[in-house]
N, C-alpha and C positions, 0 to 999 in steps of 0.2 A: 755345719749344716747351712748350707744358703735359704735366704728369703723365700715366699712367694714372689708368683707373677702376676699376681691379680689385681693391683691398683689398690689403692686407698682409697679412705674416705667417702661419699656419696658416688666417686667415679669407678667403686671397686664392684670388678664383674663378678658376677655369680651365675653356676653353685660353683666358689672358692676350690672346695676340695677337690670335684670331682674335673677341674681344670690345670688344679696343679699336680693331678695324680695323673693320672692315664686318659683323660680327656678322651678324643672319639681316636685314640690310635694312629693319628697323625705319625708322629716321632716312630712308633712300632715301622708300621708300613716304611717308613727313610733307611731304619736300619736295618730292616729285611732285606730292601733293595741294594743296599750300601754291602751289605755281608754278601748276598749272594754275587754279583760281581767278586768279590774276594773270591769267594770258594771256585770262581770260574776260572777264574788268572792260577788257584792252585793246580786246580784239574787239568787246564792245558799244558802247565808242566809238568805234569804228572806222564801225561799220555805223551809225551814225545818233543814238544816245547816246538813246534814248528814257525812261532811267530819271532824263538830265535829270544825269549826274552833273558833277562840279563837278572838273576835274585838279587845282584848287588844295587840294583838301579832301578826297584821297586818303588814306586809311590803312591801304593793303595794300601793305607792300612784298613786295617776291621775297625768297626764302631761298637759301642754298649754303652745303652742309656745311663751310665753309674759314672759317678767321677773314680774310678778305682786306680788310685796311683801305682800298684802291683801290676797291674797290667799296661803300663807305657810301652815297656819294652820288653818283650820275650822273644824267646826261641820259639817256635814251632814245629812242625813237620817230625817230632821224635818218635822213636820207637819201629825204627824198621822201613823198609818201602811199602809197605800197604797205605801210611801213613803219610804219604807224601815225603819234602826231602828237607834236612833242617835248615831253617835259615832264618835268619832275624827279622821279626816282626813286632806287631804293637797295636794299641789299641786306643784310637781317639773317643773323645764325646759324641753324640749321635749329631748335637745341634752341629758340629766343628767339622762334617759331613761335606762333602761340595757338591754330593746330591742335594742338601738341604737349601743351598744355595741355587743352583741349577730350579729345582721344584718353585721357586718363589720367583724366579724372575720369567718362567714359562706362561703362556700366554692360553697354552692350550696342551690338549695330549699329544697332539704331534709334533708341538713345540718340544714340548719335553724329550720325548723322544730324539730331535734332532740333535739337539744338548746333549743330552747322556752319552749319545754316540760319539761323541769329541771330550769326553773326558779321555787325558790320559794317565795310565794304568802302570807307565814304566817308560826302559829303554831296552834295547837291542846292545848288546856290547861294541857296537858302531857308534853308540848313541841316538840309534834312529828312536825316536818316538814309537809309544804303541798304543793305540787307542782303544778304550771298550768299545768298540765296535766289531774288533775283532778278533773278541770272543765269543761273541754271536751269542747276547744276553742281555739285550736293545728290549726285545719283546717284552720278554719276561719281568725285567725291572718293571716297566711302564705299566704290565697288568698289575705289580703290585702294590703301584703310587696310584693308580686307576680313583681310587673310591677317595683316597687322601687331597686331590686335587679339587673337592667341593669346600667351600669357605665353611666356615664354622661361628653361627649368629647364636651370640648368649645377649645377657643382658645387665647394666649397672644396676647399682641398689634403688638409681629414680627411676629406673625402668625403661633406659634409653638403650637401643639395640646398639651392640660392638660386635665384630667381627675378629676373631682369632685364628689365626693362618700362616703358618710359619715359624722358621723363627731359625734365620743366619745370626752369628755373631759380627759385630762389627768391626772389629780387632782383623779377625780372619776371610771376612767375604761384606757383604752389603751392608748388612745390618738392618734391614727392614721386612718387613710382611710381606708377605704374596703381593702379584703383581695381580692377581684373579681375585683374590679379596678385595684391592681398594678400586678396581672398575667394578667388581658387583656392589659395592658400597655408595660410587660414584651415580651409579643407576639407578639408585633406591632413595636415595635423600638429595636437599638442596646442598646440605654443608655436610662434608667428609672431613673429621680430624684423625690422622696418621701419626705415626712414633717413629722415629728413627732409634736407634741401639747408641749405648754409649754416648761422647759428646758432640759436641757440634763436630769438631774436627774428623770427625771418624764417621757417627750415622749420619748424620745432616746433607757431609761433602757426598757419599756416598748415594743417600736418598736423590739428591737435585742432579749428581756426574753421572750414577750410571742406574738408579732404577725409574728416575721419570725420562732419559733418555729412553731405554729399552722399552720402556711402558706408553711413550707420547703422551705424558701427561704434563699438565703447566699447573705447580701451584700459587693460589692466588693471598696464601698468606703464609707468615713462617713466623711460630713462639717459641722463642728461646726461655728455657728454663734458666734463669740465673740468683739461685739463693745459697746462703750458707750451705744450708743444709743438702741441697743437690751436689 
């Protein structure tokens, strides 16, 4: 069983549970959007596969919020053609998503939007790339990160507001919080303190190369954690 998320000490947000439980449906809403794309790339092979994709050249698996190591790798599509057709498939974490990625470096909905539209989805047995986009399921996703793209303000045990928004891993993408959390954060106070994922090497390099690039933001200090115990 892994940890909380909540910080320690005077700096730990609350209410605890109700943040590291289901909190306002953030992660729901990623992995709706992240499944439904799946189910789209099934369906169009289903009906006739006209974008020409290739099952062996797949690179969209399904997400669910569980570490479940049964479900890495399976088969799917069994039991007949109503069912679609068998082929190997799998099942990531929701954070380990490239929508979740994607969602936190967006600026806005139509950002996200244009994002989502340039994920890709697979190959063509050419190798040509194939993009969500065209599977024509841009809209859809976007109405259901819609309400998930508002920041999320709790508050420490002294009663100072934080903002929780996000959450890429930094191993597999950014490793930081929404780029819409730390400019509504930026707007609201004189001093913004941010987290980067993992260590310096990994959230840090990441936070300064690509999410205050993407974001145009300049910071004006950086504390490095260095004890035993971290």
């Amino acid at each position: 069983m892994k940890g909380g998320a909540a910080g320690g000490g005077y700096a730990q947000v609350v209410p605890m549970e109700d943040i590291n439980l289901h909190f306002t449906g953030d992660f729901h809403a990623i992995g709706a959007a992240h499944n439904l794309l799946s189910a789209l790339i099934d369906n169009h092979i289903h009906w006739g596969n006209q974008l020409g994709i290739d099952a062996r050249r797949m690179q969209w698996k399904r997400v669910i919020d569980m570490n479940d190591r049964a479900l890495r790798s399976i088969t799917c599509g069994l039991g007949g053609p109503g069912n679609g057709f068998p082929r190997q498939e799998g099942y990531d974490i929701t954070v380990a998503s490239e929508i979740m990625a994607i969602f936190c470096l967006s600026d806005n909905l139509n950002d996200l939007k244009s994002r989502l539209a340039k994920i890709v989805i697979g190959y063509t047995r050419e190798n040509k790339p194939i993009f969500a986009s065209e599977v024509e399921g841009i809209g859809a996703m976007a109405t259901l990160l819609r309400d998930a793209l508002a920041p999320n303000l709790v508050q420490t045990l002294e009663n100072n507001p934080a903002i929780i928004h996000g959450g890429p891993f930094a191993n597999i993408a950014h490793g930081c919080n929404s780029v819409i959390a730390t400019k509504t954060a930026l707007k609201m106070a004189d001093f913004v303190v941010t987290e980067a994922g993992f260590g310096a090497d990994l959230g840090a390099e990441k936070f300064f190369n690509i999410k205050c690039r993407s974001a145009g933001i300049s910071p004006d200090v950086a504390v490095v954690v260095a004890t035993i115990r971290a």
